[in-house]
C-alpha positions in Angstrom: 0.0 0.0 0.0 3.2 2.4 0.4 2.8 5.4 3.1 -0.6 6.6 4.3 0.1 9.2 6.1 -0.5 12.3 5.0 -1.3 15.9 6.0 -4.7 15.7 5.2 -5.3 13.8 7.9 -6.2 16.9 10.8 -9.1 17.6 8.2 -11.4 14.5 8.5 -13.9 14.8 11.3 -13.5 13.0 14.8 -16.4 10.6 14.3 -15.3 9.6 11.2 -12.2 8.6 13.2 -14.2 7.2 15.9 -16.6 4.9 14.1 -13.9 3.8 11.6 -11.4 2.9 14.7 -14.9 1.0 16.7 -14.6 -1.0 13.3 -11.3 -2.3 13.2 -10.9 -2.8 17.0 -13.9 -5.5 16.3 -11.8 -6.5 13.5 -8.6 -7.1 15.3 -10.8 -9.0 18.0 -11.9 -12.1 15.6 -10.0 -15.0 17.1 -8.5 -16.4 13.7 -6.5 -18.7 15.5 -9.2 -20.4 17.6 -11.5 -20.3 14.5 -9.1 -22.0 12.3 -8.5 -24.8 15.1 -12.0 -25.6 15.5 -12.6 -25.8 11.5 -10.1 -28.1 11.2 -10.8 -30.4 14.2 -7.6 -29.6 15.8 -8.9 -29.3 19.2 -9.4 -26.0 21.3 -6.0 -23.8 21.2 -6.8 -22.4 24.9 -6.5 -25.3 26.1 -2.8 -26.7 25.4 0.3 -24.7 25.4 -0.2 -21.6 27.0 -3.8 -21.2 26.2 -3.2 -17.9 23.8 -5.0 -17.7 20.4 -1.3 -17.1 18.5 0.3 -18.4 15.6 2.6 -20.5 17.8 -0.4 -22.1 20.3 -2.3 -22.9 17.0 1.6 -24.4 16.1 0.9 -26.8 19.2 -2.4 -28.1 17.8 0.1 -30.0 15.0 -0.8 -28.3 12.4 1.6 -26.4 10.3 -1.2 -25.2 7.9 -3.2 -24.1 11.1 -0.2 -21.7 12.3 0.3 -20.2 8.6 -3.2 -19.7 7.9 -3.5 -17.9 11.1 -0.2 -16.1 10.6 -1.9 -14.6 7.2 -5.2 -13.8 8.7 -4.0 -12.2 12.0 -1.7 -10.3 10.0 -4.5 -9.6 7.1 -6.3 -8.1 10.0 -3.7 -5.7 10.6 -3.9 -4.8 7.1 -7.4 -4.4 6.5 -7.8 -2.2 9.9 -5.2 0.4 8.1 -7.3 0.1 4.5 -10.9 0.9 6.6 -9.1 4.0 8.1 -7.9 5.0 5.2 -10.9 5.1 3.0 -12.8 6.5 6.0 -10.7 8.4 7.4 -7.1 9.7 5.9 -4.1 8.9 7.2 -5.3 9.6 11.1 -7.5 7.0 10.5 -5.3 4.5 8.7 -2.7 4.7 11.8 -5.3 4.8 14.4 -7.3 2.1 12.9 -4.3 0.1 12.6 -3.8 0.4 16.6 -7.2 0.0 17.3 -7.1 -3.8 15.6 -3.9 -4.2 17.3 -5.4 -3.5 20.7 -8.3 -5.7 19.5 -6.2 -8.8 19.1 -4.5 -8.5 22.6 -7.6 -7.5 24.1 -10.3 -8.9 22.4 -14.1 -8.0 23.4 -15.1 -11.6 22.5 -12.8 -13.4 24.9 -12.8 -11.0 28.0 -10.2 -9.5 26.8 -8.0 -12.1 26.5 -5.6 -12.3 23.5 -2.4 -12.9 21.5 0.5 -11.1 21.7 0.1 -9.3 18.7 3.4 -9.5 16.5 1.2 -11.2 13.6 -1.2 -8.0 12.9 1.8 -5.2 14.2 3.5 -6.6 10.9 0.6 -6.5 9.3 0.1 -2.9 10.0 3.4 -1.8 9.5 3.2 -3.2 5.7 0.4 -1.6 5.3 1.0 1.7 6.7 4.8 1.8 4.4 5.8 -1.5 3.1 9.5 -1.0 3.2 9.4 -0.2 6.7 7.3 -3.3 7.1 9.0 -5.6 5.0 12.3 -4.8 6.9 10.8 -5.4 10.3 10.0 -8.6 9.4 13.1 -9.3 7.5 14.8 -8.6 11.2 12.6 -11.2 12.7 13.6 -14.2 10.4 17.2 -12.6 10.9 17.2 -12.7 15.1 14.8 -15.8 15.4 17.6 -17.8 12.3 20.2 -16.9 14.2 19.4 -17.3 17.9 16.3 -19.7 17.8 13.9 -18.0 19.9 11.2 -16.4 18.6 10.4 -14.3 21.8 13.4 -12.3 20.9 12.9 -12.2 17.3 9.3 -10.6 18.1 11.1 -7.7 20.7 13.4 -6.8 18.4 11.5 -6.1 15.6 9.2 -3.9 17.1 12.0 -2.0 18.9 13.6 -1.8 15.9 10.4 -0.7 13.8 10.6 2.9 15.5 14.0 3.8 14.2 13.2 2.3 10.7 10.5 5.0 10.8 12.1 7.8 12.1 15.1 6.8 8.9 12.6 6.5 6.6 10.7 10.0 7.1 7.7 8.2 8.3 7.5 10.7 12.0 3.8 10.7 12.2 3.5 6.8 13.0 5.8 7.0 15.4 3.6 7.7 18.7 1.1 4.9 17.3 4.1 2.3 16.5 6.2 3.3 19.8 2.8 2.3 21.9 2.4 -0.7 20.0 6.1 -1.5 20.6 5.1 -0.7 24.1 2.2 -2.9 24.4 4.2 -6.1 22.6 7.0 -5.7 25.1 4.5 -5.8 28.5 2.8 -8.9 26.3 6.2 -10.8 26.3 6.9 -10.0 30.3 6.8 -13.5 31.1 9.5 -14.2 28.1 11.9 -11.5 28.8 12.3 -13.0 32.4 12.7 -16.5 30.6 15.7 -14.9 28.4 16.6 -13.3 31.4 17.0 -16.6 33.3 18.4 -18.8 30.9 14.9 -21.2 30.9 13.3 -19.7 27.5 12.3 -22.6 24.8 13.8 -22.4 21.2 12.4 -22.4 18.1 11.8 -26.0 17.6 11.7 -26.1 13.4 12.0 -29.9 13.4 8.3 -30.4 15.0 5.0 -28.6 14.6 4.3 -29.2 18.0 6.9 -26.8 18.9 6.9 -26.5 22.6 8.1 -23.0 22.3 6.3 -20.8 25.2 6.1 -17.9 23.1 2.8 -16.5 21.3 2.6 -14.0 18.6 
């Protein structure tokens, strides 16, 4: 989609903003992960693992297909939040849009609030919002997670990382939306960044789709 921001953006009127953000917040809530699970027989996801509604709990199910479907669609979501604001809304809109379907995954209305960790649809906004920027945030998690296995990392890392790929790239107004998604990702990941702390956090098991990694996107 290249950059949406633009300074057209202080025009649009605040319900516009409003309505269009109410929108993708319900978006971002849709449990993909626990949806996909059930379709395909693979059991409830809340119910093994860590009990989140991530790419790497649907992993645990068996199911590679599961895990990349629910990859794409938690990601899509991302995306689609930023198009809605857009057309609604401007470039305000497209950034706020795409935070409100990122606090919709981690906070989702239709499972008291209860969520992923939302890596899947902060890439998916990011490519949406500027595509370079987003594309090399997630080239820097298949770098970290090749090279040191743990996906947990990979995940902080490339949102830290997204704010000074903006700030290179000219992109300053998505800044205070993508530093308090950066934010929100790292409070997500708590329990792993004591793990790495400690010594005790789980690789990236890519022999097994049952990867006993205890860390959720």
């Amino acid at each position: 989609m290249g950059a949406v921001v633009g300074s057209e953006v202080f025009s649009v009127p605040p319900a516009d903003v409003l309505l269009a953000a109410f929108a993708a917040y319900l978006l971002g809530s849709v449990a993909f992960g626990l949806i996909i699970a059930r379709a395909m027989n693979l059991g409830d996801p809340t119910k093994i693992g860590s009990g989140n509604i991530g790419t790497t709990n649907v992993l645990r199910t068996g199911s590679k297909a599961a895990a990349v479907l629910t990859l794409l669609l938690d990601s899509g979501k991302g995306a689609a939040a930023v198009a809605i604001g857009t057309y609604f809304a401007g470039g305000t809109g497209a950034l706020v849009c795409g935070l409100a379907a990122f606090v919709g995954h981690l906070y989702p209305i239709w499972r008291r609030f209860r969520g992923g960790k939302g890596v899947a649809t902060f890439l998916g906004v990011l490519l949406a919002v500027a595509f370079p920027i987003g594309a090399a945030v997630c080239a820097i998690w298949l770098l970290v997670a090749a090279i040191f296995r743990f996906s947990s990392l990979a995940s902080l890392s490339s949102a830290v990382l997204s704010v000074p790929c903006l700030w290179a790239l000219g992109q300053t107004q998505a800044i205070p939306f993508v530093a308090l998604m950066t934010v929100l990702i790292c409070w997500s990941h708590r329990g792993n960044i004591k793990r790495l702390l400690d010594g005790t956090e789980s690789r990236i098991d890519l022999q097994s789709a049952q990867s006993q990694s205890k860390i959720d996107q």
